[in-house]
C-alpha angles and dihedrals in degrees: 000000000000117000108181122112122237108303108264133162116264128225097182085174101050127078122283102233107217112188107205143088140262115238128189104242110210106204127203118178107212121183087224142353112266123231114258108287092015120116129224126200113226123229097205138004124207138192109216133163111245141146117140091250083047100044092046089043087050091043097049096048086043087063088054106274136130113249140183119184120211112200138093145260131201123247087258137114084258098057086047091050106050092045089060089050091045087053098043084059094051099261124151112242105160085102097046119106138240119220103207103218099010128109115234114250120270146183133211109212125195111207129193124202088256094064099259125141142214113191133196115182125202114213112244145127112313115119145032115281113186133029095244087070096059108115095225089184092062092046094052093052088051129112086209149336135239131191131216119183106317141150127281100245100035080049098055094043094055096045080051089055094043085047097045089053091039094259124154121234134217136172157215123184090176124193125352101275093108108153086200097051124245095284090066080052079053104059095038090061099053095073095047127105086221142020130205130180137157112243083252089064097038088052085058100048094047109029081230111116092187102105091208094042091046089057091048089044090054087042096048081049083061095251090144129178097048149161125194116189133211114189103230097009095061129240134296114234114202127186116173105318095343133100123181116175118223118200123230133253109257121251126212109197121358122199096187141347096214110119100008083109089052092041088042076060096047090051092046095050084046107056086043088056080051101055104254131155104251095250094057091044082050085059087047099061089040085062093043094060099035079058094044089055095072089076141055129248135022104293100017114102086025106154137231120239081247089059096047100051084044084054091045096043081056101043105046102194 
């Protein structure tokens, strides 16, 4: 089988572009979900930057990139709050945008001793809106571009941009809040290099619940190549009309599972700026977020590339 993405030039010197948006992640540790109408009395609360553009930005200059986010924040504490820690990370936030009297978007997790989630997210500045924002300069002088949830429009006229200068494109459409409906996911799709989605959003995407059918279903629909991913099973990797399932690194103890999809993303990007074969990038993400597991929160636990090649060497796939 072959496992490599569409053939794109490669800038491993210049920034990786991510389009997408920070979010503050208000975490609540719970010891169980609660019945509908029951009550459950936390036993922490924390105060942590997220937002799936901001995770994957964070992850990627983590591993050693170069990164710039394009997205927005709004003129709140909490704005002010997530660009210092993107900075503090290494991101580049010269591009991002400011909403003058909007809240930055947020999201409330609840969060149980065995590493499941319960998210609630709050509507507010994140990400771009509308094409005419897109810093097309930023993106020209990139080495690729990556997309987080976005707007259709905003979507297709960056992937314009990244074609137009040789860039590779790859995508998350990430959960099933899309404004637009899964067909606008859809279309979006359909101009990247790669696609990667969780079986909870393939599921969406499809109707097919199925995580293996739903691979084949977005295959046979001609999304190649793909990667669906499925937390603790491992991930299904499809090029063209063939699936192969790769397992997932074990985990000893996690603390939570928020963010491993968006550091599985930043692996995978990763191993394919550094010349590997899909499938092997695909192992590099896996080690990225099994790393990333041994800490709470969305951008805490997240590994060096020195890290990641020490995990690999001692756990031979």
């Amino acid at each position: 089988m072959a496992t490599t993405a569409k053939a794109s030039p490669s800038f491993p010197d210049r920034p990786i572009v991510v389009i997408g948006g920070p979010a503050l992640d208000i975490e609540a540790h719970v010891p169980y979900f609660p019945a509908g109408d029951g009550n459950v009395v936390a036993t922490a609360l924390y105060r942590r930057p997220g937002g799936v553009g901001a995770n994957i930005a964070t992850a990627l200059a983590r591993l050693g990139n170069h990164v710039t986010l394009l997205g927005a924040v709004g003129d709140d504490d909490n704005g002010v709050f997530l660009r210092a820690q993107l900075a503090r990370a290494g991101v580049d936030t010269s591009a991002m945008l400011t909403r003058a009297h909007t809240a930055t978007h947020s999201c409330f997790i609840a969060i149980t001793p065995g590493g499941e989630r319960m998210i609630y997210g709050l509507p507010g500045a994140t990400t771009l809106e509308k094409p005419e924002e897109i810093n097309q300069v930023v993106i020209q002088a990139a080495g690729a571009l990556h997309l987080g949830p976005a707007y259709r429009a905003v979507a297709l006229a960056a992937i314009a941009i990244a074609r137009a200068s040789g860039l590779g494109v790859s995508y998350t459409p990430a959960d099933v809040r899309w404004p637009e409906g899964p067909q606008a996911v859809l279309d979006i799709a359909r101009h990247v290099d790669l696609l990667i989605v969780n079986r909870i959003e393939a599921a969406a995407l499809t109707d097919v619940a199925i995580p293996e059918e739903a691979a084949r279903q977005l295959l046979a629909w001609g999304y190649s190549p793909l990667i669906l991913t499925c937390g603790k099973d491992g991930a299904f990797l499809g090029f063209g009309d063939s699936l192969m399932r790769l397992p997932a690194y074990p985990v000893d103890a996690v603390q939570n599972t928020t963010g491993a999809g968006d550091a599985f993303t930043a692996g995978v990007i990763t191993g394919l700026r550094r010349g590997l074969p899909l499938e092997q990038a695909v192992r590099m993400g896996m080690a990225v977020a099994a790393l990333k597991l041994r800490q709470p929160g969305a951008q805490a636990g997240l590994p060096t590339m020195e890290e990641v090649n020490e995990f690999i060497a001692h756990h031979p796939g």
